[in-house]
Backbone bond lengths (Angstrom), bond angles and torsions (degrees), N, CA, C in turn:
res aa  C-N    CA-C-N  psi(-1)  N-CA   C-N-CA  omega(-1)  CA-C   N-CA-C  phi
1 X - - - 1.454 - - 1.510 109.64 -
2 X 1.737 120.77 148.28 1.071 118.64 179.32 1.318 99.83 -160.77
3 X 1.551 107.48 161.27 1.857 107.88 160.33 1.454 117.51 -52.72
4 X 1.510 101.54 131.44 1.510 90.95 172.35 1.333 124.67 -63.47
5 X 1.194 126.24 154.89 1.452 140.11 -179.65 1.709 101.77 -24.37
6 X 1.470 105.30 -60.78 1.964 112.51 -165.71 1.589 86.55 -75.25
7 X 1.223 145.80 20.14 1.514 111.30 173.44 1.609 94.44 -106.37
8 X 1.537 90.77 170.29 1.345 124.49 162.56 1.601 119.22 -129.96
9 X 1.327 110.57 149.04 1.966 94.66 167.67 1.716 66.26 172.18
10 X 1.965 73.18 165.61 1.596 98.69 -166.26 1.833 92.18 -162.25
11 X 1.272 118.77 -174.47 1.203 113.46 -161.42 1.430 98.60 -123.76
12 X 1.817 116.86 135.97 1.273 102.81 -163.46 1.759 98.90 -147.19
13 X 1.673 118.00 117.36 0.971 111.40 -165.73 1.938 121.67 42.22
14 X 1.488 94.52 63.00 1.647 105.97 -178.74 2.065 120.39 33.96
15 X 1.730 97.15 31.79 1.293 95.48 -179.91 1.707 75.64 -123.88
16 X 1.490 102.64 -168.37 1.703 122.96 171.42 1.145 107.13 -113.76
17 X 1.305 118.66 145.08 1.826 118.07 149.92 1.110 113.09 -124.83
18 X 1.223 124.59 154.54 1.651 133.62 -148.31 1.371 93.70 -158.95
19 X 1.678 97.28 118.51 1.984 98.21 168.67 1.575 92.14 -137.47
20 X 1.554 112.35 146.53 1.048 140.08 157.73 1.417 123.77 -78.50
21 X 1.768 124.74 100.20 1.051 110.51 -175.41 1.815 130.36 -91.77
22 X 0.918 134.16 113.04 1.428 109.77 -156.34 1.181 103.39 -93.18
23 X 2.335 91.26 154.03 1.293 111.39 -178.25 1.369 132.47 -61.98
24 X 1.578 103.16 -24.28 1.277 95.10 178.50 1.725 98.25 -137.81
25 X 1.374 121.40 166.08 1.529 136.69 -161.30 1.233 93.48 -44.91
26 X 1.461 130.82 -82.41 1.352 125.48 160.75 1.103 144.17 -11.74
27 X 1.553 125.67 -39.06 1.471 129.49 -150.10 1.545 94.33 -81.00
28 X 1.348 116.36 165.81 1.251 126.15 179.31 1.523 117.42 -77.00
29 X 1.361 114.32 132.83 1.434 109.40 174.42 1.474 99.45 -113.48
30 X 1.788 111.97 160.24 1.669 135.64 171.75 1.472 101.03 -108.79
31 X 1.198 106.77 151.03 1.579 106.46 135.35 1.411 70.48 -165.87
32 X 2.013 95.40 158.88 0.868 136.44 -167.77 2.127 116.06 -179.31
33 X 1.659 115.26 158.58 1.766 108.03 -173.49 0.998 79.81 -123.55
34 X 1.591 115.27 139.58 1.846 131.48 134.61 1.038 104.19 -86.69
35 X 1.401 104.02 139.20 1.586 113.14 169.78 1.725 93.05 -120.91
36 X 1.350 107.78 -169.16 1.462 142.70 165.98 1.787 90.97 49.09
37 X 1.397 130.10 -127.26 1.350 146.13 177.00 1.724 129.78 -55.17
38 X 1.367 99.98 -30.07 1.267 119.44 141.13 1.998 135.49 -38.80
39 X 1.482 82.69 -68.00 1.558 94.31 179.06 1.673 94.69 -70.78
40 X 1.004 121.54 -51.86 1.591 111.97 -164.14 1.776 112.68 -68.44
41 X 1.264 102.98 -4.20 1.321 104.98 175.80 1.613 111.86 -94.39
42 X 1.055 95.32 -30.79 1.839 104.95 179.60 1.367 105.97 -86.96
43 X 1.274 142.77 -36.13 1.522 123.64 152.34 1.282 110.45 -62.52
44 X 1.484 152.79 -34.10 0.974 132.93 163.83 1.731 138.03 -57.57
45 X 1.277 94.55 -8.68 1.449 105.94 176.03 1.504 118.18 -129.79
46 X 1.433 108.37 31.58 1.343 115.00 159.76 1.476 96.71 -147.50
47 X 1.131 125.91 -9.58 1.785 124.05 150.10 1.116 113.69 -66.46
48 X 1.570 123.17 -49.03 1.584 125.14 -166.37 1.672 112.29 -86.51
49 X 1.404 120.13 -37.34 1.409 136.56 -155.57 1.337 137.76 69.31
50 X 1.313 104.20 -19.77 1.931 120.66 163.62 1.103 101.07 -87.67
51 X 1.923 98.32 178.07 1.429 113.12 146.82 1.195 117.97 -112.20
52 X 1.446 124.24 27.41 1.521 140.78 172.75 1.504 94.72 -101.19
53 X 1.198 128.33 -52.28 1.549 120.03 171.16 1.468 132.59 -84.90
54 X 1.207 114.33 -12.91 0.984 109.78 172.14 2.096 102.24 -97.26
55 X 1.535 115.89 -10.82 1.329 102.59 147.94 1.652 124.85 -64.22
56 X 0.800 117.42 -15.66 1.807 116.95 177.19 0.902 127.55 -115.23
57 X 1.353 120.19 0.84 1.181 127.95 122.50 1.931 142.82 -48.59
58 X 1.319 89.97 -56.60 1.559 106.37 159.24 1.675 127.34 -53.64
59 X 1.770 89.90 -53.94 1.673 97.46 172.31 1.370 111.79 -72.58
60 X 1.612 123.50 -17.71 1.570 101.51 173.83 1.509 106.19 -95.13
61 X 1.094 120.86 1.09 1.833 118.39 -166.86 1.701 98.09 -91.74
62 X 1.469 113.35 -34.22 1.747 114.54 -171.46 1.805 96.35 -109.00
63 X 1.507 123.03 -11.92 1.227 121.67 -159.46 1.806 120.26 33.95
64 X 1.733 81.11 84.83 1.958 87.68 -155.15 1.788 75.61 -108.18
65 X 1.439 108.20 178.95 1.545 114.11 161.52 1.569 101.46 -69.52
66 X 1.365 113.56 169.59 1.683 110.96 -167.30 2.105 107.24 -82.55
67 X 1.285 86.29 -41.19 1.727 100.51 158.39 1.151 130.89 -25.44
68 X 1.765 112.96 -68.20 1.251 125.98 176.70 1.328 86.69 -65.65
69 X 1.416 144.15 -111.98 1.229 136.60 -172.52 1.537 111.16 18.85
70 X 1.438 130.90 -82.21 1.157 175.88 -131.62 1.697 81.95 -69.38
71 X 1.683 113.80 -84.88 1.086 135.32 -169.19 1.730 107.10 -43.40
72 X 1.374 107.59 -62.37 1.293 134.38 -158.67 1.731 93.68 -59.51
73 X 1.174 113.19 -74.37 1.714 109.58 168.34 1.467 128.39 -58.48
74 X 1.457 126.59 6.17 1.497 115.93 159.88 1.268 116.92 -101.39
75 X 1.680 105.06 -22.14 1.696 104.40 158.32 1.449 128.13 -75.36
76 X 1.414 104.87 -31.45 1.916 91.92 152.14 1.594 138.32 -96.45
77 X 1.709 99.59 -9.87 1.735 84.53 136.90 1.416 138.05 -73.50
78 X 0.773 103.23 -10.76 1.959 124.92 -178.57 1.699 88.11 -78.61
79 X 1.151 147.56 -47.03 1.405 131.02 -163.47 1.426 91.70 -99.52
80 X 1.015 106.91 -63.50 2.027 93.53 -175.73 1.339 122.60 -61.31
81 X 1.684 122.88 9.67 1.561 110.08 157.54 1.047 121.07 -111.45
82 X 1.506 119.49 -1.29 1.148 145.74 -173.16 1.551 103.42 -94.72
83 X 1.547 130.58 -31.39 1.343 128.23 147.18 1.175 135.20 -87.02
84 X 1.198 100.83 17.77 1.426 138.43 170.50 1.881 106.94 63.18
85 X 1.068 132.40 45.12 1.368 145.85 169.09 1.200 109.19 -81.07
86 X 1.371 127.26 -42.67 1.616 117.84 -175.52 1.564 102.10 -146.92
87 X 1.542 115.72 149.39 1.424 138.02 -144.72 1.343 103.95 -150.00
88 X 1.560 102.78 136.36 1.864 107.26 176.35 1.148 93.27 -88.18
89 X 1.227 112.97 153.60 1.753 131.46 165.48 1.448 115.91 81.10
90 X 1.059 118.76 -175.93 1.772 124.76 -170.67 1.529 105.20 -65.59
91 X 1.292 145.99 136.06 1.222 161.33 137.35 1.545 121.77 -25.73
């Protein structure tokens, strides 16, 4: 897993910001900040590149069961690739 190609984000006062830049004049742009469980999930899964590492990461950063972890990050990879923010494989 990674940012898609059009993103940007950087880390800002221990939250994230994330903007979508579009390819063409038209295309839709985001921006938007995660903070708290959010942000720590999105550096973990563009620090780690799985969702096996960036689960153990999560479960050792909140010391959650690995499950919740588990659950909690395929439903927000499930929305952020689906708004096209983050992408399996090379860019």
């Amino acid at each position: 897993l990674q940012a898609a190609a059009d993103v940007l984000w950087t880390d800002i006062d221990g939250d994230v910001a994330i903007a979508r830049m579009p390819l063409a004049e038209e295309g839709p742009t985001g921006c938007f900040r995660l903070d708290g469980p959010a942000a720590t999930m999105w550096r973990a899964l563009v620090r780690h590149g799985t969702l096996e590492a960036a689960e153990m990461a999560v479960t050792d950063h909140y010391a959650v069961d690995s499950a919740i972890a588990r659950t909690d990050l395929n439903t927000f990879v499930a929305s952020l690739e689906r708004q096209g923010y983050l992408q399996y494989g090379a860019g």
